[in-house]
N, C-alpha and C positions, 0 to 999 in steps of 0.2 A: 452558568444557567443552562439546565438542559433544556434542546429542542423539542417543541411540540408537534407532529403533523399526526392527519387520520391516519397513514402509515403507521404500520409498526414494524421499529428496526429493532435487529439483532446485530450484535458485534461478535465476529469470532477469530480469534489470536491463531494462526498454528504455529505448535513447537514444537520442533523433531531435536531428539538429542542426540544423532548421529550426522552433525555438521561435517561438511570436509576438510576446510577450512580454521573451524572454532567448534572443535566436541563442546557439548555437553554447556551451548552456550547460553541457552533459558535460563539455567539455576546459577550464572557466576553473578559473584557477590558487586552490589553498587551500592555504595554508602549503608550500606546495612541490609540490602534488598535484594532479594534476587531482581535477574534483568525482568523475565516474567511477572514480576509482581511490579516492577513500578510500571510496566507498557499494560497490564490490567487495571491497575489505578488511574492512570491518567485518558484513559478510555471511558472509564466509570465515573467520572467526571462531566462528560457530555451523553451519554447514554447509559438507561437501566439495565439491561438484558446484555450480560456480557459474558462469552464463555471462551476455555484454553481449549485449541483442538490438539490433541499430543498423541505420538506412537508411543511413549518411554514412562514406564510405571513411577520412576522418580520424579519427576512433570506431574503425574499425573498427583503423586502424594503432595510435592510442594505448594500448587496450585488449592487444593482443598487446606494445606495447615495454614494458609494466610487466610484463609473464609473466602476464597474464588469458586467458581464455576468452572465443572472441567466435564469433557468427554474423550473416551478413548476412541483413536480412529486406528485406520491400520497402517502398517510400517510400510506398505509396497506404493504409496502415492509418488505423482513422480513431480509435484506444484503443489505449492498450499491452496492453490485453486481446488482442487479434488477431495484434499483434506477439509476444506472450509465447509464442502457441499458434504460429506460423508458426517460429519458433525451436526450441522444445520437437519438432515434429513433424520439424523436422532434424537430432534427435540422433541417434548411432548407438547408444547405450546407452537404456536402458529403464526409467524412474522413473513410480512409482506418484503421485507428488502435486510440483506444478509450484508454487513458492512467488515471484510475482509483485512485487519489491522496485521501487518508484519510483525510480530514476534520478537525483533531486536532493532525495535523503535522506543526505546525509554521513555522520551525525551520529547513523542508528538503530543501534540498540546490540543485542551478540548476545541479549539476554535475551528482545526481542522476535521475534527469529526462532524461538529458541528454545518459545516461547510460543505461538506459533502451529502449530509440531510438535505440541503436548501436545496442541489439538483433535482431532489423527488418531487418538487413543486410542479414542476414540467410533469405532466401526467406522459410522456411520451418516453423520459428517459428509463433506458433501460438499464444500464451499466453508467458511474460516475467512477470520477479520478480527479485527482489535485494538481494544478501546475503553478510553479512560482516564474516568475520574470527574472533571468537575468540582469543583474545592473553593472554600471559601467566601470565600479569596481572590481567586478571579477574577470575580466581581460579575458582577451581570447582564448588564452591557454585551458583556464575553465571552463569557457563554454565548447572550446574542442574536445573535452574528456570525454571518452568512449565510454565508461562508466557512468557517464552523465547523461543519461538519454532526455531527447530532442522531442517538441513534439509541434502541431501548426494546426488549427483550426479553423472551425468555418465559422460564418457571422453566429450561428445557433448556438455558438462557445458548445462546437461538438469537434471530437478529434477530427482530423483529418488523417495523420499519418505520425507514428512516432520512428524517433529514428536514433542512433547511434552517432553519428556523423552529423554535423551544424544545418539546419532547415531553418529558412529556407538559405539555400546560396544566396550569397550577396554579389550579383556581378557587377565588377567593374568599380568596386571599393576595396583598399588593404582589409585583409583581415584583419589589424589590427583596430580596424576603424568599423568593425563591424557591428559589435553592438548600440557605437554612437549612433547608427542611422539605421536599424531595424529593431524591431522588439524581439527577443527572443526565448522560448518559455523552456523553464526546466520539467521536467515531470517528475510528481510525486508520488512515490509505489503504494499507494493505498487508492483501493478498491471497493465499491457498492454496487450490488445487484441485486435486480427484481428477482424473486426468486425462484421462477419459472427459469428466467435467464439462465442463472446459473447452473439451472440444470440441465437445459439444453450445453451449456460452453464445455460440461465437463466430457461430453460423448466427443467433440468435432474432436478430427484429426489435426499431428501437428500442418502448418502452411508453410509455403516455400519464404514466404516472408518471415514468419518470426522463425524459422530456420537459420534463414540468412543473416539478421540480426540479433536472434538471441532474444525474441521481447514477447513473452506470450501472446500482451495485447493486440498484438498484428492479427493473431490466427482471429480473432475475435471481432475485427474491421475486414479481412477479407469472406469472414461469411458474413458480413452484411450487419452485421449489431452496432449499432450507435453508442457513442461514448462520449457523456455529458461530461465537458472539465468544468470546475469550481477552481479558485485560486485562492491562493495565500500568501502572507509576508512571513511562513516561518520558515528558516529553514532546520528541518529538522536534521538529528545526529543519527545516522542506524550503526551500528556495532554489526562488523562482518567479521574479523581476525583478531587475536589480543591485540594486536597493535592499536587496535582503536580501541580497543577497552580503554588501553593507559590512556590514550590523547584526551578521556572524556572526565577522566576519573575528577580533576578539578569543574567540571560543570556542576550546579548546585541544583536542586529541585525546588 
């Protein structure tokens, strides 16, 4: 069921098909589908307004011969943050909060898009983001992964600080014992913003913090913009290298 608020949101995917990692990884085939088209469908499932933001004319044709929405942005963005707003800022229609979906996320599910709506309730939020809970099946080892970024909030279920490295330290307990006796939340790379917001975050400079870490959303807490989290029990699959292509290919839709 899609969400209803006075807001009106927009969804926008960006897909660059000069990956460094994975060329040309929008259009590889999943069960019949390009990746681009089931991460459009499964979006368009909890919201109406759904568009590809793409530098690469073959994005941009695939996108249109499944009956998607698409716009060209330009090849020199250096974040899909920039690409999300270069898009958005070409619509002819008029949306209050621009919902920012990764591109080689198959596999998210409407409840999270969903989920991230219900932050806009708070007339105060200006920026939302997804975090799931660690559980005591995934061991330290997981929650140590540097690729797993970290994050800890205030009572307002507003970020406090995301991080690379396990927040908060647990002193004076084994690591191994660390999830038994703190709660501790993974964060999920999907993004919503007001859309003034956004067009302010695309002008700031990078921050010594998300320098240090690697995490855009730092630069975006150190000038002072709040960051509403919503949570979830999914976890979702993103396709970064073939290699995770293969691992997912037996996942069903």
């Amino acid at each position: 069921m899609k969400s209803k608020t006075a807001l009106r949101f927009v969804a926008i995917i960006p897909a660059r098909f000069a990956s460094t990692r994975f060329p040309g990884k929008p259009l590889v085939d999943i069960g019949g589908k390009s990746m681009i088209q089931r991460v459009y469908e499964q979006v368009s499932k909890a919201i109406n307004d759904v568009y590809v933001a793409t530098d690469n004319q073959r994005i941009f044709d695939a996108v249109l011969d499944f009956g998607g929405k698409v716009v060209m942005t330009s090849d020199q963005h250096k974040s899909g943050t920039d690409r999300c707003y270069e898009a958005f800022s070409k619509l002819d229609e008029k949306f209050d909060v621009v919902i920012n979906v990764q591109g080689d996320e198959p596999f998210i599910q409407p409840e999270q898009i969903i989920e991230l709506i219900k932050c806009f309730e708070d007339a105060q939020t200006q920026i939302a983001t997804l975090a799931k809970f660690f559980t005591e099946k995934d061991g330290y080892e997981v929650l140590h992964n540097p690729n797993s970024p970290k994050l800890v909030i205030n009572k307002r279920n507003e970020a406090m600080y995301f991080s690379r490295s396990v927040i908060p330290y647990l002193r004076g307990v084994d690591t191994e014992n660390w999830i038994n006796n703190q709660a501790y939340l993974k964060h999920i790379g999907i993004y919503a913003y007001k859309a003034e917001v956004l067009r302010d975050l695309t002008l700031l400079e990078q921050s010594p913090l998300e320098i240090a870490e690697s995490l855009e959303q730092l630069r975006w807490l150190e000038n002072g913009y709040r960051i509403k989290v919503g949570f979830t029990d999914v976890e979702t699959v993103g396709i970064d290298t073939p290699e995770d292509l293969e691992k997912v290919k037996g996942l069903l839709f």
